[in-house]
N, C-alpha and C positions, 0 to 999 in steps of 0.2 A: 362564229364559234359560240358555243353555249357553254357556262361554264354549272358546272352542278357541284351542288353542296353537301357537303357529307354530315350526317347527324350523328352528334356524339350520341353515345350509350351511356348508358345509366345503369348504376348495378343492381338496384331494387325499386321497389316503391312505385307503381306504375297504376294508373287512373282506374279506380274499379274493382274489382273484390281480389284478393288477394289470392297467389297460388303456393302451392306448397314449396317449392323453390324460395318466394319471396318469403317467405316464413323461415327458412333455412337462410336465408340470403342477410338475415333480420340477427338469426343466433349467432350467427359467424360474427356478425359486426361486434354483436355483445360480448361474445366470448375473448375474440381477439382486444379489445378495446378494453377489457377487465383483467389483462394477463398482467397491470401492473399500471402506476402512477403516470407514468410519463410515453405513455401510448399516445401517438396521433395518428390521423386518417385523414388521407389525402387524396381525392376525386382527380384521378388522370385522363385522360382522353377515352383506353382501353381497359385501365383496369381500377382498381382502388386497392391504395398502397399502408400498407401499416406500419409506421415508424416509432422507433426507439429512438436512438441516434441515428438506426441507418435503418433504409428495411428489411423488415422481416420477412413480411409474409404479403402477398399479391396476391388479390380477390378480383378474376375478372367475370363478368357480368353472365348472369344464365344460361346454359344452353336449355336445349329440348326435356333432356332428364338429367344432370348434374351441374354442380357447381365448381369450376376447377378452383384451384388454391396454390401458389405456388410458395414454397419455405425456403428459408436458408440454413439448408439440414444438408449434410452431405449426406447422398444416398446408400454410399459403402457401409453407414453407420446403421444403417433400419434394413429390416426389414418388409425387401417392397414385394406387394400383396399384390399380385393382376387386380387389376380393375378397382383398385383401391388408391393405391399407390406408385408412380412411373419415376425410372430415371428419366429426366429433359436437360443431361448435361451434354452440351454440345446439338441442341437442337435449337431452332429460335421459337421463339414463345413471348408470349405480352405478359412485364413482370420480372419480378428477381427473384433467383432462385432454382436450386437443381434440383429440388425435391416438387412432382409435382401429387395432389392431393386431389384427389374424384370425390364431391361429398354428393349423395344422394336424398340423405335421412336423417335426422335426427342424434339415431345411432351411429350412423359414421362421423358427426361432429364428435359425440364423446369418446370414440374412436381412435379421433384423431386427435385428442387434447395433449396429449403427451409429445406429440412433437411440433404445435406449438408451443407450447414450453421451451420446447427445446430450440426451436428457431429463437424466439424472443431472446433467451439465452444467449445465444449467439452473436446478435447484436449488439 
């Protein structure tokens, strides 16, 4: 029997010139991490976790063209945008949270700043 090793993931920051994801992947940390005093950031297996007292908000690591984000927003309360925005309540997913968030661009972090807030809030 062979036994194989599985390589954890990394949410940013990878050897070599930087892509626009990881530049997105860069503001998110900043933004989330500056919604207030007592923000921590926690490196999990799958995703990276942002806490208050509890989490808020799950940043799991880059796909092909966006960066998912998962909030503790109840989705009854927003309005959810195709391709912007998905209900993931009763779906499984890596992360907490029923609100999940598609960031692209720049413009979909400021976008979406308003319900970080409001996750943070929540917490």
């Amino acid at each position: 029997m062979r036994r194989v090793r599985r390589r954890s993931t990394v949410l940013a920051v990878k050897d070599g010139p930087s892509t626009a994801l990881d530049e997105l992947a860069q503001a998110l940390d900043e933004t989330l991490l500056g919604l207030g005093d007592g923000v921590n950031c926690v490196q999990r297996k799958t995703y990276r976790a942002y806490q208050r007292l509890r989490n808020f908000a799950c940043a799991c690591p880059p796909q092909k063209t966006k960066l998912l984000v998962y909030l503790k927003v109840d989705p009854k309360e927003v309005d959810v945008v195709p391709g912007f925005t998905r209900d993931v309540t009763g779906l499984g997913h890596h992360g907490t949270g029923d609100l999940e968030v598609q960031l692209r661009t720049l413009q979909d972090l400021d976008r979406a700043h308003d319900m970080f807030r409001a996750s943070y809030a929540a917490a």
